[in-house]
N, C-alpha and C positions, 0 to 999 in steps of 0.2 A: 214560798208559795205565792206571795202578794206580787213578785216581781211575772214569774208566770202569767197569774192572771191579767198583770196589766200589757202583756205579751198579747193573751188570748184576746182582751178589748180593742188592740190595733188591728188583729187578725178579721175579725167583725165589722169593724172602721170598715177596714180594706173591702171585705164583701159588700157590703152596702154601698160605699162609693164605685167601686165593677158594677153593679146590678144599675146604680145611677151610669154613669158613664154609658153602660151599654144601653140604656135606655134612651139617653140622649143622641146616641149614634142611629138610634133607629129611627128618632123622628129625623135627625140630619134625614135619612135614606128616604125616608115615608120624602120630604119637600122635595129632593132633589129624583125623588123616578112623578110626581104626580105636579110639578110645577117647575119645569127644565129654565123657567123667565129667570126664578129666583135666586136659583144658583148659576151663575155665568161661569165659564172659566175662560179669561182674555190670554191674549198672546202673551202680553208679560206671564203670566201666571204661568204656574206647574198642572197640565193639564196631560196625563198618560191614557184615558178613555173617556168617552162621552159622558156626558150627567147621568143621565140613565141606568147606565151601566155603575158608574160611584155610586149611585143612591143603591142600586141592587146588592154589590160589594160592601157600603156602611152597614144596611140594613139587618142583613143577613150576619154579618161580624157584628153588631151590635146585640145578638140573637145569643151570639156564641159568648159575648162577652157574660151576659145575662145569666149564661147557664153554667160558668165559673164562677159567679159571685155565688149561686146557689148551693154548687158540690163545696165551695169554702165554706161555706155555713155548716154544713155535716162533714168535714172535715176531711172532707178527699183530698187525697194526697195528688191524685190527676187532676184535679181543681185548679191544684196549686199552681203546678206545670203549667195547666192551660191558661190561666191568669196570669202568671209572669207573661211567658211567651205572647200572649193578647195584648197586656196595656204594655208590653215594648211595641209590636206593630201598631197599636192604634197613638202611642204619642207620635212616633213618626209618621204616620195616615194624617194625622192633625198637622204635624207642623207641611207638610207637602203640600194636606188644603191650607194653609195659610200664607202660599207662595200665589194665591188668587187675590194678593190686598190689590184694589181698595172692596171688591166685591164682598172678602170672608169679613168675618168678625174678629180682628186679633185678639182681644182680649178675651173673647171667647175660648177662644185656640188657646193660647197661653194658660187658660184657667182647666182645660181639660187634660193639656199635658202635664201640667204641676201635679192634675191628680193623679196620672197615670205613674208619674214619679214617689207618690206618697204612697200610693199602693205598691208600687215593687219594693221600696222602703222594706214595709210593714209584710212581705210574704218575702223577702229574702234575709234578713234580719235575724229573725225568731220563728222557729215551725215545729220544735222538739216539742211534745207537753200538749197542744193544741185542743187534741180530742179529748185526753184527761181531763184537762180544765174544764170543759164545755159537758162532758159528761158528770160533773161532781165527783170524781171519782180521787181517790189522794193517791200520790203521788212517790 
């Protein structure tokens, strides 16, 4: 039972760094559609659409990221799915904006896709038992 629970504690981790993560994706969107100066993207850089448009595209994905951390929390099993599937495109989203150095933030990047990695971790791992544990219910 204790090994579960400490299952179920990673699974919660995970939602709350999603709900972080998407949160952070949204202010990324909020700067880059209401202040196009501070997000540049140069010739060197990885640049597939205008600022405008990424900021619309994080935004909006950072929305969706939000509302996976949420359905993991009540233990949706489509939570789940959408969260894998989510912080796999958004650590890749991250490291493509971090083909903008010197403009992005590496460390930044680097710290968002580690989490994005700690969370597929933590939902691909362990999922059996999830909603028992979180319901009190035995097992």
């Amino acid at each position: 039972m204790a090994a579960r629970e400490s299952w179920a504690g990673w699974i919660v981790f995970a939602s709350f760094v999603i709900i972080i993560v998407g949160a952070m994706d949204m202010i990324q969107g909020f700067v880059a559609i209401l202040e196009d100066e501070y997000v540049v993207a140069t010739r060197e850089g990885l640049a597939i659409m205008d600022v405008t448009a990424w900021g619309w595209t994080t935004l909006i994905w950072g929305g969706i990221l939000i509302l996976a951390g949420l359905g993991l929390l009540g233990g949706a099993d489509w939570a789940r799915w959408l969260a894998i599937i989510g912080v796999g495109i958004n650590a890749i989203q991250q490291v493509a904006f971090l083909a903008n150095y010197p403009q992005a933030y590496p460390l930044w990047n680097i710290l968002i896709v580690t989490l994005n990695f700690v969370v597929l971790y933590a939902l691909t791992v362990r999922w059996q038992g999830f909603r028992e544990t979180m319901q009190g219910t035995p097992v």
